[in-house]
C-alpha atoms as one frame of an Amber mdcrd trajectory, in Angstrom:
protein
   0.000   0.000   0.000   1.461   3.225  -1.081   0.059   6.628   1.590  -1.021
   9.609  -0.260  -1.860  13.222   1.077  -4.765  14.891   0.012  -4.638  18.695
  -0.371  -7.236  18.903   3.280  -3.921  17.295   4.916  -5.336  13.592   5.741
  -3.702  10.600   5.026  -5.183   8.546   2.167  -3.757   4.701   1.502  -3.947
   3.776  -2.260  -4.497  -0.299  -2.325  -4.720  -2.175  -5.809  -7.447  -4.180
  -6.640  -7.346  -6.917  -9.468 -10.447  -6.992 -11.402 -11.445 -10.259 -11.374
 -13.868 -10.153 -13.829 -10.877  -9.151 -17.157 -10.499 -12.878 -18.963  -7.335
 -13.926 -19.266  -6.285 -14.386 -23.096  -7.708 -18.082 -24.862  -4.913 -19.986
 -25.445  -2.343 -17.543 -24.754   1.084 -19.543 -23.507   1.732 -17.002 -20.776
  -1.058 -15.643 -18.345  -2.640 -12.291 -19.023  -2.080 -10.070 -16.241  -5.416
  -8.655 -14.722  -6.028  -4.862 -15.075  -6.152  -3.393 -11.229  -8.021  -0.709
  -9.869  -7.206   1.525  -6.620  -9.276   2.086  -3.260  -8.577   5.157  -0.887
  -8.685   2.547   2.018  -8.976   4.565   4.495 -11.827   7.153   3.557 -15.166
   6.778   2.398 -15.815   3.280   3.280 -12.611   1.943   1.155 -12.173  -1.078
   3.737 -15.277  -2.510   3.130 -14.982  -2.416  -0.879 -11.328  -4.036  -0.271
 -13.143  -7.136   2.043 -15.228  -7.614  -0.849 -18.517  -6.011   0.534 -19.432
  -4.309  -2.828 -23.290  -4.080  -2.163 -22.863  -2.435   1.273 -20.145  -0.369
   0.059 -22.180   1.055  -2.731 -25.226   1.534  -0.442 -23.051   3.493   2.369
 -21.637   5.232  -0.593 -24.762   6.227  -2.300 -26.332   7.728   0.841 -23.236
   9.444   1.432 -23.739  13.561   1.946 -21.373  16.334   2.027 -17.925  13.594
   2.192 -14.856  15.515   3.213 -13.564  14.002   0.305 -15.643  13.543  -3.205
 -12.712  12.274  -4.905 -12.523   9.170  -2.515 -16.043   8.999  -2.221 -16.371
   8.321  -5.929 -13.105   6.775  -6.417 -14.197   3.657  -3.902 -17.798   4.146
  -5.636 -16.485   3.217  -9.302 -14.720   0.120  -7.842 -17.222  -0.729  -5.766
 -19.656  -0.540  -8.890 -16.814  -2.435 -11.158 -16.663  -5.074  -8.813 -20.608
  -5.719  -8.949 -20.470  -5.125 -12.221 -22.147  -2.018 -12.627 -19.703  -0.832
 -15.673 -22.329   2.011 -16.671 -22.486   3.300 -12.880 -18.703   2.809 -12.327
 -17.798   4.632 -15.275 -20.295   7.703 -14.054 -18.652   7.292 -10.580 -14.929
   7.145 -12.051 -16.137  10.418 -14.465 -16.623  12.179 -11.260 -13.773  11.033
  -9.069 -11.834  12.570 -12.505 -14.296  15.937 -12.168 -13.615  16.709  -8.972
  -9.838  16.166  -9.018  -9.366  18.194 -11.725 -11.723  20.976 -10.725  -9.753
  21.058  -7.333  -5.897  20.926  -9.187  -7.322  24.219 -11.243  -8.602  25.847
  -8.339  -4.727  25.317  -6.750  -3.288  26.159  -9.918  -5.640  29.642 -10.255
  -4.960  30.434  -6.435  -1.354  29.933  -6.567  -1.611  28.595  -3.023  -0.609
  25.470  -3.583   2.894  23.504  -3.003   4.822  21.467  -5.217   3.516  18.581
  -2.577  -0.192  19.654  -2.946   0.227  20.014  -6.484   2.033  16.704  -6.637
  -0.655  15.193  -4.973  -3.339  16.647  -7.120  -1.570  14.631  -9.882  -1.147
  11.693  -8.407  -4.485  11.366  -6.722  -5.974  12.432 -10.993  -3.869   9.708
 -12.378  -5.657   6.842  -9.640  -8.827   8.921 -11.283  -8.396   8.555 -14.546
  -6.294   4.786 -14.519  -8.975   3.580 -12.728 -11.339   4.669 -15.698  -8.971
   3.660 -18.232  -9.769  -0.014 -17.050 -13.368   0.488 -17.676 -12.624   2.191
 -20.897 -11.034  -1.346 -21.638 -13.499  -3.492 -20.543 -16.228  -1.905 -23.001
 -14.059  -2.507 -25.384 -13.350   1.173 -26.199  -9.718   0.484 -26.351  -8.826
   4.099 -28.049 -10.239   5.736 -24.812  -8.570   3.463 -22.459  -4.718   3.786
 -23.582  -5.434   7.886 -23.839  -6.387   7.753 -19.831  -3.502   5.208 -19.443
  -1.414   7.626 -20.914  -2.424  10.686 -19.483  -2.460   9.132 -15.660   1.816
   7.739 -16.244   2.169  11.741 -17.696   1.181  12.586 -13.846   2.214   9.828
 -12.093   5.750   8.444 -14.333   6.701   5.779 -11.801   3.408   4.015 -11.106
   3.295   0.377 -11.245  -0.750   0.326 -11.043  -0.831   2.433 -14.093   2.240
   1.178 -15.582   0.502  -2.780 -15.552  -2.628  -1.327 -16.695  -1.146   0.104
 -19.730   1.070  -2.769 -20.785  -2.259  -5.051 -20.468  -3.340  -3.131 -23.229
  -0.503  -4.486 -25.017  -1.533  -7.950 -25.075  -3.445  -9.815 -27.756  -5.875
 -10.916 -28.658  -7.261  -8.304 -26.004 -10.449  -9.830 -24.429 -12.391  -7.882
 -22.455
């Protein structure tokens, strides 16, 4: 697990998820790694979408108001939803973990407020936004979509091996989604 600050100066833990539900490749000779998503595990109800309570964790989710933290909030929603396999509602929930994350980097980038560490933390917190949507991208099959989040999420976050996998699975083929 990798800890991550958010810009209201709480600690956030980042915790891969392997979607179980990617196919491996037919009759590939190697195995086909698994796409992963990431959890904020320790905000908006991220341990119980990591022990595999999707249903509750979407209902606690859902009737969540005002969350300190909307990027977590729908961040833990989209894999909650990808997990039950909800793609359409994931994809809404990972659109908005990628809204509010960028609407909060401009408003540090307009202020000028921000440090390098906030602003590096805006990045990285976008690039779990928009790799995590990049896998959804992939399972619809909208491949085009997918690398271009892949892509943009290792132009904010270079040395991540969530994003990094997730990209090279796109590399495989046949790709089966």
């Amino acid at each position: 697990m990798k800890p991550y600050k958010t810009s209201r100066n709480f600690k956030l833990v980042c915790a891969a998820l392997i979607t179980s539900f990617i196919a491996p490749t037919v009759g590939a000779d190697t195995e086909t790694p698994a796409f992963e998503m990431m959890v904020i595990s320790d905000s908006s109800f991220g341990k119980i979408v990591l022990s595999g309570s999707f249903d509750s964790a979407i209902q606690k989710l859902s009737a969540q108001k005002n969350p300190r933290n909307e990027f977590a909030k729908y961040t833990n929603l989209c894999v909650a939803y990808a997990k039950a396999k909800h793609i359409d509602k994931a994809t809404e929930a990972c659109d908005a973990a990628v809204f509010y994350m960028e609407k909060e980097s401009t408003g540090i980038a307009v202020t000028r407020f921000g440090t390098k560490t906030e602003q590096r933390t805006m990045q990285s917190n976008l690039a779990i936004a928009l790799s995590n949507r990049g896998v959804l991208f992939a399972i619809r099959g909208n491949l085009d979509r997918a690398k271009k989040d892949f892509h943009a999420a290792m132009k904010l976050k270079a040395r991540d091996e969530v994003v990094a996998n997730n990209l090279a699975r796109m590399n495989y083929s046949p790709f089966d989604a």
